[in-house]
C-alpha positions as CSV (number, residue, x, y, z in Angstrom):
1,X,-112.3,30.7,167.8
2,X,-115.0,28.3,168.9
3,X,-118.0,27.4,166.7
4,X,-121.3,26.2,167.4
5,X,-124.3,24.6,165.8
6,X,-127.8,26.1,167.5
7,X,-130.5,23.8,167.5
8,X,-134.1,25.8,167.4
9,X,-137.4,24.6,166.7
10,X,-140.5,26.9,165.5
11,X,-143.7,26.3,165.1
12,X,-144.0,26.6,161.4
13,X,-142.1,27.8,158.2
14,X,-142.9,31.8,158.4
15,X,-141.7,31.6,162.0
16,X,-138.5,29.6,161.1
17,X,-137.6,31.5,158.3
18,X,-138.4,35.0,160.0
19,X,-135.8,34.3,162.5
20,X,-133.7,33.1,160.3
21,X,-133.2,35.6,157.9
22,X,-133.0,37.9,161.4
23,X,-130.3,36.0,162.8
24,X,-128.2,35.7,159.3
25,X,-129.2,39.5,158.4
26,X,-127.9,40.5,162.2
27,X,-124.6,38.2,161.1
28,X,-125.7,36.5,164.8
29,X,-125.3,33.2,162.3
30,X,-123.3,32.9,159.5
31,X,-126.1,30.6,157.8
32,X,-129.3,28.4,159.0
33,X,-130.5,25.5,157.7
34,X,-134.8,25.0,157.9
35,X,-136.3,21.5,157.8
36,X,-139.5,21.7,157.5
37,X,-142.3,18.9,158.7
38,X,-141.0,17.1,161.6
39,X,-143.1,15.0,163.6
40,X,-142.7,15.8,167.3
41,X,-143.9,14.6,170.2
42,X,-142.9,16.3,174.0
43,X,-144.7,16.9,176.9
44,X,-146.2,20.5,178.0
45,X,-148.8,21.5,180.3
46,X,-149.1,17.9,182.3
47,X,-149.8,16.0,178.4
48,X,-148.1,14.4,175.7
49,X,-148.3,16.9,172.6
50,X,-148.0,15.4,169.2
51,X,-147.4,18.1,167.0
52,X,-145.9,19.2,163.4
53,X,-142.8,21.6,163.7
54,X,-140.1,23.2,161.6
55,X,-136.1,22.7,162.6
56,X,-133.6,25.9,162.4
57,X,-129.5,24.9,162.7
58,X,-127.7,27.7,163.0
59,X,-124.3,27.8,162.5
60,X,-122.6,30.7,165.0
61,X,-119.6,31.9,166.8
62,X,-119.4,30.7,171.0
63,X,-119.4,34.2,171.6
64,X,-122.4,35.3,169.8
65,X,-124.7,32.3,171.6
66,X,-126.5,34.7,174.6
67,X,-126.9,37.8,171.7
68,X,-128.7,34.4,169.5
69,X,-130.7,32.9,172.4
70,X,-132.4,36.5,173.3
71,X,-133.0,37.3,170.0
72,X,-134.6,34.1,168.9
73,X,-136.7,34.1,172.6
74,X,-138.1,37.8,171.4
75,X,-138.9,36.7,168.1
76,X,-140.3,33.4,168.9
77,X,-144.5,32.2,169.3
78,X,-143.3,30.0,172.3
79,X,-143.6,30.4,175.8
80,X,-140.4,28.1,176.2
81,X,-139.0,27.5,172.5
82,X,-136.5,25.0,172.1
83,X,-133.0,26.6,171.7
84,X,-130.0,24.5,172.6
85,X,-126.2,25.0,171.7
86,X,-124.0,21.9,170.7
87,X,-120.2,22.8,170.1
88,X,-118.8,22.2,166.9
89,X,-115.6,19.7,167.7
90,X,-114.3,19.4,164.2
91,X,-115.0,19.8,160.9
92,X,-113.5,21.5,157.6
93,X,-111.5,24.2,158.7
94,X,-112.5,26.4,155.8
95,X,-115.6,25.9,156.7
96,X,-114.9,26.6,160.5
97,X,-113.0,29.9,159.2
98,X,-115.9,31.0,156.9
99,X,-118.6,30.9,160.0
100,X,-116.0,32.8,161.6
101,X,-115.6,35.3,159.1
102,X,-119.5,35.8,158.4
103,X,-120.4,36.7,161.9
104,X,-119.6,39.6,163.7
């Protein structure tokens, strides 16, 4: 079974944990980590935004990634939130195995 690590950013710590504890809750992740403060700067709208966000990992099966991306896109306060997928190429395999076990 492939595994995957889902990048997410929100736009503050409610938000963040909200759809985290929906995503882990809905065993659409086995867990998520939240780091909260980061300094980001992107553009949007034709400027360069400089703005304080919050980053969700979430740590998923392959299979589960469209299920994850809708439900963070209906949960989330941005009109294009940052969700991106990056597989998971090794790692502790009981580690691998409990992600696999936790999700549905």
């Amino acid at each position: 079974m492939k595994t995957n690590l889902v990048y997410i950013t929100a736009g503050s710590m409610d938000e963040a944990r909200t759809i985290a504890r929906e995503l882990v809750s809905n065993r659409l992740a086995a867990c998520a980590n939240i780091i909260d403060n980061v300094n980001s700067l992107y553009w949007w709208n034709g400027e360069i935004q400089d703005d304080r966000e919050v980053i969700l990992i979430a740590k998923t099966r392959e299979s589960l990634i469209p299920e994850l991306v809708d439900k963070v896109k209906s949960m989330h306060s941005y009109e294009c939130p940052c969700i991106v997928s990056l597989p998971i190429i090794d790692g502790n395999p009981a580690f691998l195995d409990w992600i696999a076990e936790e999700t549905r």
